[in-house]
C-alpha positions in Angstrom: 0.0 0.0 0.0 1.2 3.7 -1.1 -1.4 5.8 0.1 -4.5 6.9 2.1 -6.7 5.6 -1.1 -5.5 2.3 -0.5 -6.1 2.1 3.1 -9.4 3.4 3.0 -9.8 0.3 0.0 -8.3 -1.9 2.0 -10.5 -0.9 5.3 -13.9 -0.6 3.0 -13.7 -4.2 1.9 -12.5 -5.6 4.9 -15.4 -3.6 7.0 -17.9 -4.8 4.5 -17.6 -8.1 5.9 -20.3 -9.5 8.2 -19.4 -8.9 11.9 -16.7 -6.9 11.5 -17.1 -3.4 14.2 -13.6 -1.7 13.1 -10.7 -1.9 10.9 -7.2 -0.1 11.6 -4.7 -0.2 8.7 -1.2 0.7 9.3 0.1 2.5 6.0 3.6 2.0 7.3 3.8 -1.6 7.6 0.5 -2.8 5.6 -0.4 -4.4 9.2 -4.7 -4.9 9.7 -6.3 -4.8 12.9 -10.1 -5.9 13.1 -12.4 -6.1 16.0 -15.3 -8.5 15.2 -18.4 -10.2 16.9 -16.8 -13.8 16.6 -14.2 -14.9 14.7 -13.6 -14.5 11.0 -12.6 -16.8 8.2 -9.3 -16.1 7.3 -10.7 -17.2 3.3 -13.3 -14.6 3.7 -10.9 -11.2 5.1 -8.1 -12.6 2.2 -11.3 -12.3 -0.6 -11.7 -9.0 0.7 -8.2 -7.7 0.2 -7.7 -9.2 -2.8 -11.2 -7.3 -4.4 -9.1 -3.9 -2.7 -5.8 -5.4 -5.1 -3.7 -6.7 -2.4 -2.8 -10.2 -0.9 -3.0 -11.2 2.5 0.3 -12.1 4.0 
């Protein structure tokens, strides 16, 4: 990630998943925090990355 465009793509997609309350991306390192209601499936956050153009590490 380069920019503030990509962390708010990054946060959009990743907050459009069900359950998810908050999303905190670090521009710096390309590090994700996400609070949730119950855990989420790792298949379903990397989906939502990817759709923002990026791969889950």
């Amino acid at each position: 990630m380069t920019c503030g465009h990509c962390v708010a793509a990054v946060s959009a997609e990743i907050g459009a998943i069900e359950g998810v309350r908050d999303v905190r991306v670090t521009l710096e390192t390309g590090a994700v925090a996400v609070d949730s209601d119950a855990p989420l499936d790792r298949d379903a956050v990397a989906a939502a990355v990817d759709e923002a153009g990026y791969t889950l590490a």
